[in-house]
ChimeraX commands (.cxc) that place a marker at each C-alpha (Angstrom):
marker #1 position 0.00,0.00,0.00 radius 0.5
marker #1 position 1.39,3.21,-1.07 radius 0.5
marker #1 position 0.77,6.28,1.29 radius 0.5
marker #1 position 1.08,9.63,-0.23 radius 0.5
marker #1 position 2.16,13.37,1.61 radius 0.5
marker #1 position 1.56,16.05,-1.00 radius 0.5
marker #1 position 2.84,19.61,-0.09 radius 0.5
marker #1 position -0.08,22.07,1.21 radius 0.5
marker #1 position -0.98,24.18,-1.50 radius 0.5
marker #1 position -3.30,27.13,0.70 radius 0.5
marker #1 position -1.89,30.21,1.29 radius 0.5
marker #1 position -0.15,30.60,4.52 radius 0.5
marker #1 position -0.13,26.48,5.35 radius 0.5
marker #1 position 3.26,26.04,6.78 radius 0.5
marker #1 position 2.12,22.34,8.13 radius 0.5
marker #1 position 2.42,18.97,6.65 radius 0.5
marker #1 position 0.61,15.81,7.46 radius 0.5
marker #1 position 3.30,13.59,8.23 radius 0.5
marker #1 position 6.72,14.34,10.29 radius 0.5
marker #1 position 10.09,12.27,9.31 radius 0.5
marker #1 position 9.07,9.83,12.22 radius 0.5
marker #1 position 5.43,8.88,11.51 radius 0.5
marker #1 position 7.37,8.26,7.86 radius 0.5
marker #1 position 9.44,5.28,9.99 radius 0.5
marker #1 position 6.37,4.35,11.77 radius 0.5
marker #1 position 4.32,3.41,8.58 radius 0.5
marker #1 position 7.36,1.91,7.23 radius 0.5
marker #1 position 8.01,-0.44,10.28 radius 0.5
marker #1 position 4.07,-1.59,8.95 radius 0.5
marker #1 position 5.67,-2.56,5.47 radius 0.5
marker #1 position 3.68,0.53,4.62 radius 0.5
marker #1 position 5.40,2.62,1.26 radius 0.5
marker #1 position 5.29,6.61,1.69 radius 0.5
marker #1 position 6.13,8.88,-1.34 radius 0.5
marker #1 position 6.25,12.27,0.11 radius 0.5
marker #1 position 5.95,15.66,-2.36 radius 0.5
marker #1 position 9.42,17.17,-3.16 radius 0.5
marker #1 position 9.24,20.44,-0.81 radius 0.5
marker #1 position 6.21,18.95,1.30 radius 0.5
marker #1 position 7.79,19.44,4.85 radius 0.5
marker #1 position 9.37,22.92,4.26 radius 0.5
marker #1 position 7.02,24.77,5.48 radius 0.5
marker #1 position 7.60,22.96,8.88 radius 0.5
marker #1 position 11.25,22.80,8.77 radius 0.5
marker #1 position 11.63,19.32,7.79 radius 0.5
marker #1 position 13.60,18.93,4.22 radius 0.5
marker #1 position 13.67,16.21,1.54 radius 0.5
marker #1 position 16.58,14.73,3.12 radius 0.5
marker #1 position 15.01,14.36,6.55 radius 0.5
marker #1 position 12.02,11.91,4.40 radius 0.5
marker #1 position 14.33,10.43,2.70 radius 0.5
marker #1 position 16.43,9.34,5.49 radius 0.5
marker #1 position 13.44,7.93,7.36 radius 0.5
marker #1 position 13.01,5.89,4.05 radius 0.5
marker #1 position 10.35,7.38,1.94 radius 0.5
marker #1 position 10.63,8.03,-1.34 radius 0.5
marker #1 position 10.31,11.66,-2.52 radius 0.5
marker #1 position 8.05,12.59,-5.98 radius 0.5
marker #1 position 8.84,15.75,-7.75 radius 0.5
marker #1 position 5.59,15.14,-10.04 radius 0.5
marker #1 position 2.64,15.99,-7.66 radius 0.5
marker #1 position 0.21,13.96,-10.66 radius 0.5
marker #1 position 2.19,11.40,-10.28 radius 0.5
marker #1 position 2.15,11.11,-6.70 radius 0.5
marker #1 position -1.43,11.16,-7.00 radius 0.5
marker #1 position -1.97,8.82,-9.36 radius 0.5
marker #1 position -0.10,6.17,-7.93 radius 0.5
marker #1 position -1.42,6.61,-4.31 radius 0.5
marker #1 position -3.54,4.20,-2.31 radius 0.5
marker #1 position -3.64,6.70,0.23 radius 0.5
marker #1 position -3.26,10.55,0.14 radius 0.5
marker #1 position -2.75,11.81,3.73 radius 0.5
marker #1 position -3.02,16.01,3.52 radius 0.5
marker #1 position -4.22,18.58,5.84 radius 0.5
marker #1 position -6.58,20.41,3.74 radius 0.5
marker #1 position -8.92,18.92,1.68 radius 0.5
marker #1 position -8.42,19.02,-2.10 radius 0.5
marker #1 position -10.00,21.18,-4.53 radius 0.5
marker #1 position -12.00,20.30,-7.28 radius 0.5
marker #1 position -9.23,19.85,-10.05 radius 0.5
marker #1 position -7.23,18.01,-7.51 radius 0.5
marker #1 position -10.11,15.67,-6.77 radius 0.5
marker #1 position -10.21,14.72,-10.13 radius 0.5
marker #1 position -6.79,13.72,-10.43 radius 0.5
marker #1 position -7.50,11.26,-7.78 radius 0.5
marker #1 position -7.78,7.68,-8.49 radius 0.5
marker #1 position -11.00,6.02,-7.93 radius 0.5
marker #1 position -11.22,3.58,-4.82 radius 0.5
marker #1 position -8.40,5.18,-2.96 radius 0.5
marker #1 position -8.97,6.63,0.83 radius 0.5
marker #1 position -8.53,10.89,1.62 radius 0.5
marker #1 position -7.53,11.64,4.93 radius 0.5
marker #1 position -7.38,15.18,5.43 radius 0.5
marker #1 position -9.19,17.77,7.74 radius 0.5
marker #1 position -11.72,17.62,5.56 radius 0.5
marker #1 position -14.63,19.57,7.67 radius 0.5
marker #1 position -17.54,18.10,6.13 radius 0.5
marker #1 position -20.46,20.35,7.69 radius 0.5
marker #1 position -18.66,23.42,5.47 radius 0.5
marker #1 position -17.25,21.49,2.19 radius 0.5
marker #1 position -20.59,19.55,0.94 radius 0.5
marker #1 position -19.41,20.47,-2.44 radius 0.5
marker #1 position -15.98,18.45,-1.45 radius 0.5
marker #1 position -17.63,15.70,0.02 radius 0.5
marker #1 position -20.53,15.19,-2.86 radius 0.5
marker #1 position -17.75,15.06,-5.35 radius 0.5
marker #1 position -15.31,12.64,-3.68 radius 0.5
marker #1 position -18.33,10.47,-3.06 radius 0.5
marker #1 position -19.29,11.02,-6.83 radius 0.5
marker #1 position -15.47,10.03,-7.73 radius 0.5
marker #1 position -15.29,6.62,-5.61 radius 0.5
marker #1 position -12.97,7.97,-3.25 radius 0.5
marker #1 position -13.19,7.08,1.04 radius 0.5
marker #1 position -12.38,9.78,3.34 radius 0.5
marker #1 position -11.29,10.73,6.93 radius 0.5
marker #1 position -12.61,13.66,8.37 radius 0.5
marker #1 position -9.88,13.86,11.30 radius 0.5
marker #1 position -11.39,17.17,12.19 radius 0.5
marker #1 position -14.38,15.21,12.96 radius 0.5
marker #1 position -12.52,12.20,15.25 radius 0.5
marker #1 position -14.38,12.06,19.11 radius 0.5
marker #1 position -11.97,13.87,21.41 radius 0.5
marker #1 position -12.02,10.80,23.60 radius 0.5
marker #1 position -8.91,9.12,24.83 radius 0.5
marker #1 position -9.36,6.01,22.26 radius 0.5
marker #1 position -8.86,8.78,19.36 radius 0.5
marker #1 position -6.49,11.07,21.18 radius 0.5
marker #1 position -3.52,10.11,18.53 radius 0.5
marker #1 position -5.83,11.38,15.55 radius 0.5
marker #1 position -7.66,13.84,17.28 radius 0.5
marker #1 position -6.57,17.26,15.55 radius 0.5
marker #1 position -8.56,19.59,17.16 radius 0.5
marker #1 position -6.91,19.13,20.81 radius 0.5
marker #1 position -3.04,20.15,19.23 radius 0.5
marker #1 position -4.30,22.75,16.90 radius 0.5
marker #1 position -6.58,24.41,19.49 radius 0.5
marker #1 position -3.99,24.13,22.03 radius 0.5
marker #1 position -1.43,26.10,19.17 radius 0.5
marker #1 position -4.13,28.56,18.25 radius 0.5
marker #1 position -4.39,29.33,22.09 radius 0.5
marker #1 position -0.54,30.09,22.46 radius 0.5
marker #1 position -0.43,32.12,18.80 radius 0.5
marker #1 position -3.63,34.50,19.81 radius 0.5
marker #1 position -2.09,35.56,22.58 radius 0.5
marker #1 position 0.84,36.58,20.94 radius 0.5
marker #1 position -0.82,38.60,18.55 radius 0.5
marker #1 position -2.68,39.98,21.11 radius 0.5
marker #1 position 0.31,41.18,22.96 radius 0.5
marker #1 position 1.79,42.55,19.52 radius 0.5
marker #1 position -1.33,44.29,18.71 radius 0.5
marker #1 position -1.33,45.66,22.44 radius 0.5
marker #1 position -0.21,50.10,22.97 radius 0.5
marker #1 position 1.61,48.61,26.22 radius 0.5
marker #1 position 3.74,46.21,28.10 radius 0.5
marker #1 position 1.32,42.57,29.03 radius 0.5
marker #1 position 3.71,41.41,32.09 radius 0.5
marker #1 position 3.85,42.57,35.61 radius 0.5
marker #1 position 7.39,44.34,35.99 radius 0.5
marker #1 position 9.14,45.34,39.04 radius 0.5
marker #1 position 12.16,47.13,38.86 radius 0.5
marker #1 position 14.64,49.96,40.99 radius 0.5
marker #1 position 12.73,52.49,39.06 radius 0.5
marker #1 position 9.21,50.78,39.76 radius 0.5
marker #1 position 6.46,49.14,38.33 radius 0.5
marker #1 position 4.87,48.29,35.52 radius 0.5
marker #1 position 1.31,47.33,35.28 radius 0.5
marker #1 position 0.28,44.61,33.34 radius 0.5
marker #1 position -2.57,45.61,30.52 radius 0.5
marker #1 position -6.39,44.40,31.07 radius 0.5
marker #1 position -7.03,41.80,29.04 radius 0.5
marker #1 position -10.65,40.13,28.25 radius 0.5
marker #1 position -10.42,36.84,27.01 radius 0.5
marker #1 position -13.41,35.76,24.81 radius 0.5
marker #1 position -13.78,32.30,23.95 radius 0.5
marker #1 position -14.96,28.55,25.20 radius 0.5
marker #1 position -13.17,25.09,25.79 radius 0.5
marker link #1:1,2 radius 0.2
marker link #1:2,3 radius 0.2
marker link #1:3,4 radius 0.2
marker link #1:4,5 radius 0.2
marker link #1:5,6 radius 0.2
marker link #1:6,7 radius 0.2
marker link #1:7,8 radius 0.2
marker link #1:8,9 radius 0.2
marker link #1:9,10 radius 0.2
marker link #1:10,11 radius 0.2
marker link #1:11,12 radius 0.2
marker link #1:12,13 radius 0.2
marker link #1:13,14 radius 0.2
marker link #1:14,15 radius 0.2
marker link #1:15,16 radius 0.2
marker link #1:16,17 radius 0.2
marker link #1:17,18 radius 0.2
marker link #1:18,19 radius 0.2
marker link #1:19,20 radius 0.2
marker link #1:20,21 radius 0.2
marker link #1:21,22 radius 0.2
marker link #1:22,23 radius 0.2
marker link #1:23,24 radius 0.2
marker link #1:24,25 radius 0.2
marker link #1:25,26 radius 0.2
marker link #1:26,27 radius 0.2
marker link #1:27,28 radius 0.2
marker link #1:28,29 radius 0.2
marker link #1:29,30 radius 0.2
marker link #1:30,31 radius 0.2
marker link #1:31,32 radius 0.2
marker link #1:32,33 radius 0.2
marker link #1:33,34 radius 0.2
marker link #1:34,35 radius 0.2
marker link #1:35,36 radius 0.2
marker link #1:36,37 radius 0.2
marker link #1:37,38 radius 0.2
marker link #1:38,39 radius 0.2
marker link #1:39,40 radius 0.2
marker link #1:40,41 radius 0.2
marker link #1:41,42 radius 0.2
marker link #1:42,43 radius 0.2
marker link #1:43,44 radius 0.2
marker link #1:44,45 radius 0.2
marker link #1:45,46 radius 0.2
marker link #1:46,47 radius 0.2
marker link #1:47,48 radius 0.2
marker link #1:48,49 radius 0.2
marker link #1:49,50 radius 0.2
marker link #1:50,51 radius 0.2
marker link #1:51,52 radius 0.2
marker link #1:52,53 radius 0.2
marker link #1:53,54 radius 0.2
marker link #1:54,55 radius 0.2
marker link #1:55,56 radius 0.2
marker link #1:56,57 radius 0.2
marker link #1:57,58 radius 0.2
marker link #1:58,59 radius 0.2
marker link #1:59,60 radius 0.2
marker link #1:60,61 radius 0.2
marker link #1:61,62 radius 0.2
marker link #1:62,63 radius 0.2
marker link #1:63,64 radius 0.2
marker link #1:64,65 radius 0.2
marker link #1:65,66 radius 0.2
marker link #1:66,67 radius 0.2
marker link #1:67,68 radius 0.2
marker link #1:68,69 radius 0.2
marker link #1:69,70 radius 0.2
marker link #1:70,71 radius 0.2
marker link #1:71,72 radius 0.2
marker link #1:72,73 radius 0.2
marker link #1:73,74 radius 0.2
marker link #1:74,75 radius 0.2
marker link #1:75,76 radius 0.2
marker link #1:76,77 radius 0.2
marker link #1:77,78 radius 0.2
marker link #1:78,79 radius 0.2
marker link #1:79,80 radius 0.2
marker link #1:80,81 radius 0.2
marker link #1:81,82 radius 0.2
marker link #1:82,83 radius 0.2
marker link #1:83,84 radius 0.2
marker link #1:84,85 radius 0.2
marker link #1:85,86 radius 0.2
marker link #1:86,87 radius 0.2
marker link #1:87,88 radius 0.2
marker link #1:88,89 radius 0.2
marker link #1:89,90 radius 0.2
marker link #1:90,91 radius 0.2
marker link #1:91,92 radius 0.2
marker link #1:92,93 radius 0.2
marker link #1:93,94 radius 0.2
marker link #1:94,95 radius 0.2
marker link #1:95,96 radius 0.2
marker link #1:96,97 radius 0.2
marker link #1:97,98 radius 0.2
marker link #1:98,99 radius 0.2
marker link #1:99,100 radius 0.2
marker link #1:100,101 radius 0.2
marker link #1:101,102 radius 0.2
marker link #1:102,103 radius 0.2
marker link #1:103,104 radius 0.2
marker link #1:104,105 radius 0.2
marker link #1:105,106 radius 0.2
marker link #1:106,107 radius 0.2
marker link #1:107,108 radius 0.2
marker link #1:108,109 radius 0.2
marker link #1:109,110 radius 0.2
marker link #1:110,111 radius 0.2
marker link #1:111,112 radius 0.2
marker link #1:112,113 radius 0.2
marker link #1:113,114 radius 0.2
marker link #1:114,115 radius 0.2
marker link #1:115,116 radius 0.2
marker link #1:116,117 radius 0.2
marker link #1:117,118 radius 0.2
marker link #1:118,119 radius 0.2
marker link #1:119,120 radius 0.2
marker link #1:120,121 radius 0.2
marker link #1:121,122 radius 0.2
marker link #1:122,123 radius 0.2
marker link #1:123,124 radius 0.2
marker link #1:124,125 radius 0.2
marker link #1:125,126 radius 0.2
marker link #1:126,127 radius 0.2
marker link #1:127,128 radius 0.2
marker link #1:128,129 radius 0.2
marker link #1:129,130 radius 0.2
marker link #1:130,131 radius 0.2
marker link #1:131,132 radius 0.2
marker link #1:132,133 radius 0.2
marker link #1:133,134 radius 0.2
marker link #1:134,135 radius 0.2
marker link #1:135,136 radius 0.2
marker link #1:136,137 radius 0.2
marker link #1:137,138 radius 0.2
marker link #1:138,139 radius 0.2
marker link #1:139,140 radius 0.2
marker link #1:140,141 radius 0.2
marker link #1:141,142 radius 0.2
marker link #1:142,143 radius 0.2
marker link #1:143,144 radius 0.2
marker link #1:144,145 radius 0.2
marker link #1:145,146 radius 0.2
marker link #1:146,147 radius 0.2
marker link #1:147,148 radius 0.2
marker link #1:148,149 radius 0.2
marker link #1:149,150 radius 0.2
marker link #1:150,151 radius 0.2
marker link #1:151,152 radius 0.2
marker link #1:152,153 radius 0.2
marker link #1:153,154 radius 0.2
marker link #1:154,155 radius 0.2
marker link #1:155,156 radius 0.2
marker link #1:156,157 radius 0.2
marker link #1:157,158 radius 0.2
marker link #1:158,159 radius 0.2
marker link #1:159,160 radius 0.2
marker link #1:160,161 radius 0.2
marker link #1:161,162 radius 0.2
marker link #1:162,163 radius 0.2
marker link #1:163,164 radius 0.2
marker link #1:164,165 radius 0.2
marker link #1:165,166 radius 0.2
marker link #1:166,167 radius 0.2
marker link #1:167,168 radius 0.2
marker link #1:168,169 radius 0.2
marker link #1:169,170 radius 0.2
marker link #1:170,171 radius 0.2
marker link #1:171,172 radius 0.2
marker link #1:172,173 radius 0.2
marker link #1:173,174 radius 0.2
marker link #1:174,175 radius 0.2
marker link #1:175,176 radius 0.2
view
């Protein structure tokens, strides 16, 4: 079975959908990976990295395609890529279904199984694919970091010899 990482094509998307060691994982499973010349990048991992944990790296993203049995991604394909996609082979992708119907219809119309891991139960069975938990727990971290940029003055309580500093008044909006 031949697993396939293409590089994220959306504007901004620095992640990829498998790390170096997941590659050695899967290939421990007699599992092949062919990962996207330029996939892991975006995420500091380079060609060399995959290629020392053993997968093979495609500089024809068609071709990758074509010859997967799996396509592993992050975010879901668009329509042209979908129809590049063999019949019969299995998406897994955060493919948030409730938004994309026009995604889902058409890799239901083309044959093609998918994985929603954006719609895994955040229970401790599914903890390893859960992708909300890790992402959440990042988006937590980066919005307060922005917020702090985006703030006129100093966040953290500072005492010095020539006084103090007052933190800023923060409200928080948000739940979980």
């Amino acid at each position: 079975m031949r697993i396939a990482v293409p590089r994220e094509g959306s504007p901004g998307e620095r992640r990829v959908a498998l790390v170096p060691e997941s590659v050695r994982r899967l290939l421990r499973r007699e599992l092949e990976v062919a990962v996207e010349a330029g996939a892991g990048a975006g995420a500091f991992f380079d060609d060399a990295a995959y290629e020392s944990a053993g997968a093979v790296i495609v500089g024809d993203r068609p071709e990758l395609l074509r010859a997967a049995d799996v396509v592993v991604m992050i975010d879901p394909p668009g329509p042209e890529e979908i129809g590049r996609l063999r019949a019969g082979i299995v998406l897994v992708c955060v493919l948030n279904p409730e938004v994309n119907t026009d995604i889902v219809r058409a890799l239901g119309l083309r044959g093609i199984t998918s994985f929603a891991l954006d719609a895994m139960p955040r229970i401790t069975r599914a903890q390893s694919m859960d992708v909300r938990s890790s992402q959440s727990t990042v988006a937590g971290y980066k919005a307060v970091l922005l917020a702090a940029e985006a703030m006129a003055k100093m966040m953290p309580m500072m005492m010095t010899a020539a006084g103090t500093i007052r933190p800023a008044r923060a409200l928080v909006i948000g739940a979980g």
